[in-house]
C-alpha positions in Angstrom: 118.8 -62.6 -7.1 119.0 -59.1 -7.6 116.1 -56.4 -6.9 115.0 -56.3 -10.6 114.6 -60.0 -11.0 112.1 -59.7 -8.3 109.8 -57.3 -9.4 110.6 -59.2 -13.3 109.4 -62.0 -11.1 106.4 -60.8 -9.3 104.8 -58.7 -12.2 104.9 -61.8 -14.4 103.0 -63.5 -11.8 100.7 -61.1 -11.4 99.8 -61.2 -15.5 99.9 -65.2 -15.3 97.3 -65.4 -12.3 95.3 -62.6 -14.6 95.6 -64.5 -17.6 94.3 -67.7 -15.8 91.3 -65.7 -14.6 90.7 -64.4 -17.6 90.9 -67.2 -20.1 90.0 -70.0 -17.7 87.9 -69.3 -14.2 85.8 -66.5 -16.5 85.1 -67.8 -19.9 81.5 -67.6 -19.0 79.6 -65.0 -17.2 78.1 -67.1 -14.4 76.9 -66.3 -10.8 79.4 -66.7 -8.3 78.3 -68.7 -5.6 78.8 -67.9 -2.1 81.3 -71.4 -1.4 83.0 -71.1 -4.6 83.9 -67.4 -3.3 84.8 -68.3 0.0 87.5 -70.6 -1.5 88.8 -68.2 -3.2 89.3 -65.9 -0.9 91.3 -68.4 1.2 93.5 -69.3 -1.6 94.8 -65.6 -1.7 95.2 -65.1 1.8 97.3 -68.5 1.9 99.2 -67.2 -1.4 99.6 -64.0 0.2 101.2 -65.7 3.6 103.1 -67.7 1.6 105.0 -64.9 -0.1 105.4 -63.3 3.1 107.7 -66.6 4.1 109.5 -65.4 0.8 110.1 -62.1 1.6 111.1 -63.3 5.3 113.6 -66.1 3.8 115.1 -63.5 1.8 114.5 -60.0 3.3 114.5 -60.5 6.2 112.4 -60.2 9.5 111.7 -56.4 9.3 110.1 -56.6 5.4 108.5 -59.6 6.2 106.2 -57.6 9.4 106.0 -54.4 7.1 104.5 -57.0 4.1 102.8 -58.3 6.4 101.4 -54.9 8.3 100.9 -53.5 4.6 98.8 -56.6 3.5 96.2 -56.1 6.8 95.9 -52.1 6.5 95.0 -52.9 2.5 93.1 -56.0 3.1 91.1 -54.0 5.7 90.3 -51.2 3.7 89.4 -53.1 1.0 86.3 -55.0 2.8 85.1 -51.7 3.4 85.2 -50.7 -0.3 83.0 -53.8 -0.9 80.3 -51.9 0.5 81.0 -49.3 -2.4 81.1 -51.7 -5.0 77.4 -53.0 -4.1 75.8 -49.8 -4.0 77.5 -48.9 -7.7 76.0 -52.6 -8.8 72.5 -52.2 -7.7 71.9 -48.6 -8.4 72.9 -49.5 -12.0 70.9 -52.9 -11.5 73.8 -54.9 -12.7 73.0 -58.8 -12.3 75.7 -60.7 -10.3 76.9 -63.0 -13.5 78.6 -59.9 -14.7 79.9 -58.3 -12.0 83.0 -61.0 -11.7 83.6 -59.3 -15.3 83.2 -55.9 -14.3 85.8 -56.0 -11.4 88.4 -58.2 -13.2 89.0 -55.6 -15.5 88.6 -52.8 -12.8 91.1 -54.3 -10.3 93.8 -55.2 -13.6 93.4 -50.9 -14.1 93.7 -50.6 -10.5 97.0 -52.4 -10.8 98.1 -50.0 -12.9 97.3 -47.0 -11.1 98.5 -48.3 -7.4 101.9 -48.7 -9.2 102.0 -45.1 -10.7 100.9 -43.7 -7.0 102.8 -45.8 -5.2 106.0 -45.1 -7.4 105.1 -41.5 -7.2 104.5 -41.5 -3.3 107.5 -43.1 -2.3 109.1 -40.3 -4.6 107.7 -37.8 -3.2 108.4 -38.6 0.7 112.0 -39.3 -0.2 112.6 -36.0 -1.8 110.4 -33.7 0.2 110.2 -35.2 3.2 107.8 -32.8 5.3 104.9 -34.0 2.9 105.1 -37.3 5.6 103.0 -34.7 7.2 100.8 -33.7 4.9 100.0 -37.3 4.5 100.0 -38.2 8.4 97.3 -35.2 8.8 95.4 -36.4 5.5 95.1 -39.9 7.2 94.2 -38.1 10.7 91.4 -36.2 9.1 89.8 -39.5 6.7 89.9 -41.4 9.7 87.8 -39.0 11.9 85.5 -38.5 9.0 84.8 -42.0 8.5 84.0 -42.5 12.5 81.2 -40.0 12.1 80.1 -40.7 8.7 76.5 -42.3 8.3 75.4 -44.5 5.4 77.4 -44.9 2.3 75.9 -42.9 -1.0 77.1 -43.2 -4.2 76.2 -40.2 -6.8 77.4 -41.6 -10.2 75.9 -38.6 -11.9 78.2 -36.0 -10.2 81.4 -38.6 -11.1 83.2 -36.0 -13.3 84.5 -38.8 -15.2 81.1 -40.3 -16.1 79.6 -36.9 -16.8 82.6 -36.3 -19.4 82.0 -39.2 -21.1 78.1 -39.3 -21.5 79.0 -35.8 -22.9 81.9 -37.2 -25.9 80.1 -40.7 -26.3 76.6 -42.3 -27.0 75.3 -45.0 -24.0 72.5 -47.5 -24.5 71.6 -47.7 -20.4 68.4 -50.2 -21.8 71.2 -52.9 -22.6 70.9 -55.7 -20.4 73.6 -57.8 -21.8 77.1 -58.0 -20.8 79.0 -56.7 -23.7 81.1 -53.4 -22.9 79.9 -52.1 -26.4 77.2 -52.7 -29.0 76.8 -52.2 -32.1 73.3 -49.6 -32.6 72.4 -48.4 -36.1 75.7 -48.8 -37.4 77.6 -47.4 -34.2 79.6 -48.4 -31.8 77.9 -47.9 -28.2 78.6 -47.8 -24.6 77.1 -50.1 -22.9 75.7 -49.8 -18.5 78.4 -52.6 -18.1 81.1 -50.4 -19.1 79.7 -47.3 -17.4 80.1 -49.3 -14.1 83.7 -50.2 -15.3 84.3 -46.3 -15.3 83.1 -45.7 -12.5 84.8 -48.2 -10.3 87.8 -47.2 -12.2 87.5 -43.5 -10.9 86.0 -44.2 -7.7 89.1 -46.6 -6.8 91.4 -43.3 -7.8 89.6 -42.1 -4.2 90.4 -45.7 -2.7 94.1 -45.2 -3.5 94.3 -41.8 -1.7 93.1 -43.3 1.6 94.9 -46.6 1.0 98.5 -45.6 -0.4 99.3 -43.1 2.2 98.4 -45.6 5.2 100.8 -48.2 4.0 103.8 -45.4 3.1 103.4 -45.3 6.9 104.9 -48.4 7.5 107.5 -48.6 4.7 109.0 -46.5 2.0 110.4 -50.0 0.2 108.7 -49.8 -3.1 108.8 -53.4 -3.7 107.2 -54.2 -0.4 104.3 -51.7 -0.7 103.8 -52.8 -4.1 103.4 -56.4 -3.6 101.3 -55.7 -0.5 98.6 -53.8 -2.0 98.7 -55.9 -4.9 97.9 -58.9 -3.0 94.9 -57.3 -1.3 93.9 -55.8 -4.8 94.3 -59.6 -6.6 91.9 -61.4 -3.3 89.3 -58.3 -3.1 86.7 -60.0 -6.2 86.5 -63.3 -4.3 86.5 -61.2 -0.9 83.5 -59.4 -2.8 81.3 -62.1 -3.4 82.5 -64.1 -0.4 81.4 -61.4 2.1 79.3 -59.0 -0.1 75.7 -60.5 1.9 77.0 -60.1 5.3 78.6 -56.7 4.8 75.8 -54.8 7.2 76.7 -57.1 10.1 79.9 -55.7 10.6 78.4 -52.6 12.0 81.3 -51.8 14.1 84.3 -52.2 11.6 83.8 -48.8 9.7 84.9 -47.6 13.7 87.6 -49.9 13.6 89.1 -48.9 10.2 88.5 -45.0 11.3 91.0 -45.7 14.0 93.6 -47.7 12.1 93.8 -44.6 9.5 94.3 -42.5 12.8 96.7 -44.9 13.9 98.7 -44.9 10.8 98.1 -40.9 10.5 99.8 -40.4 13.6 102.6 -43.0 13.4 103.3 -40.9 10.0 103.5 -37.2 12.0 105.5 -38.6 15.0 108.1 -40.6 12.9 110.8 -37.9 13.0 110.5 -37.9 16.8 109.7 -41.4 17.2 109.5 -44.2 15.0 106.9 -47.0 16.0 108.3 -50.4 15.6 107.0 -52.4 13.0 105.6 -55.2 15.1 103.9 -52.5 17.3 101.7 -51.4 14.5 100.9 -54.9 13.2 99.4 -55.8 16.5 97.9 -52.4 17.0 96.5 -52.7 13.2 95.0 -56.5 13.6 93.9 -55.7 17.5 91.5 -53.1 15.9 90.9 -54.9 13.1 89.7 -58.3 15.0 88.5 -55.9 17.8 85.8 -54.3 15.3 84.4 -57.5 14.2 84.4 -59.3 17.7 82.3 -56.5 18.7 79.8 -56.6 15.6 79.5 -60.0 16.0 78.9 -59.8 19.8 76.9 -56.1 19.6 74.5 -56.6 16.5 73.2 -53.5 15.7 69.0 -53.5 16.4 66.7 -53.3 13.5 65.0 -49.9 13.4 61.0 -50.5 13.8 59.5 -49.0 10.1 
């Protein structure tokens, strides 16, 4: 089986799984319960594992840990994002039966977009290779940001993207349906469902830059980064909805992922003098992973008095 026949393979996959979704799990918008979600979010992570047997059987040992290290680095940046995605949803006051609607459609553009950076970052280290240091220094300096940032704000109306288009196009934010447009005195209108869908299209443009770079430090295979993300991407809705109420428990894993982007920064801006061994930074990736929620879980953080 040659290279092209894989990503043939895995791409029509991908759009079967998304065709599945759409036309049979989300015919109707309907609350997602908390089970249902769970479920879910197990059936990717044993689809995901099972692919990394794939890759092993026929890559190899070496893919199958950078797969594998690609998938945790994604998967745990990704819960982290969750926190994003709840903030956008209730300061829009979007009721959960839509949301599942809203981030289908957001993930199958994020899809698109993860391919053109990934495609392009791969590129771009292969050519000019001191931007590995750029990168490394970028991932350095998000990392140590994050382990001193407070509480998560969102400011939709300073998204550029959002501001553009409430400037070129009419919005009806008093809809409470969950239509992307309306029809309103004979015009077609923007509805707050598809505002959202803008937003977490552009806000997941900021995603990418943290979350591209950090797996580029483990492999420059295109096929392997690719699949990797994507299989955090495809499992993040369920992993939404699954772990969305719990999310402030985890007080300690915003510490955790700080240091895995440091990790990963630093593995990028020593690689010319020494490479890191794969299986290093998989156990050094799920060690501070599994370390940050031990210590949530065993540490909760005190209620502040009113």
């Amino acid at each position: 089986m040659t290279e092209a026949l894989l990503w043939i393979g895995f791409v029509a996959f991908i759009v079967g799984m998304l065709v599945l979704d759409l036309k049979v799990l989300q015919k109707k918008d309907r609350d997602i319960m908390v089970r249902e979600a769970l479920l879910w979010t197990l059936f990717w992570i044993i689809l995901s594992l099972l692919f990394n047997v794939g890759v092993y059987l026929y890559m190899g040992r070496d893919y199958a840990l950078e797969f594998l290290t690609g998938y945790l680095i994604e998967k745990a940046l990704s819960v982290d994002n969750i926190f994003v995605f709840i903030l956008i949803f209730t300061y829009f006051d979007i009721p959960p039966r839509y949301q599942h609607k809203i981030l289908f459609w957001g993930i199958l553009g994020a899809i698109v977009m993860r391919a053109a950076f990934i495609l392009a970052g791969v590129a771009i280290i292969q050519r000019l290779h001191w931007a590995i240091y750029i990168l490394g220094a970028f991932l350095v300096y998000i990392g140590i940001k994050m382990a001193f940032e407070k509480e998560k704000e969102i400011h939709p109306e300073k998204n550029p993207a959002l501001r553009a288009f409430n400037k070129v196009y009419p919005v009806d934010y008093n809809y409470k349906g969950g239509n992307f447009f309306i029809k309103k005195a004979g015009k077609l209108v923007a509805t707050p469902i598809f505002v959202v869908l803008l937003v977490i299209e552009t806000t997941d443009i900021v995603f990418a830059i943290d979350s591209i770079p950090a797996i580029l430090s483990i492999t420059l295979h295109p096929f392997i980064v690719f699949t990797s993300n994507i299989f955090a991407i495809l499992g993040l809705r369920a992993l939404y909805f699954a772990v969305s109420g719990i999310m402030k428990l985890f007080n300690y894993l915003n510490y955790g992922l700080s240091l895995i982007l440091v990790f990963v920064g630093v593995k990028m801006l020593i690689s010319d003098f020494y490479k890191i061994p794969v299986s290093i930074a998989l156990s050094v990736v799920g060690a501070l992973l599994v370390g940050s929620i031990l210590l949530s879980i065993l540490l909760p953080e005190k209620k502040k008095k009113d």
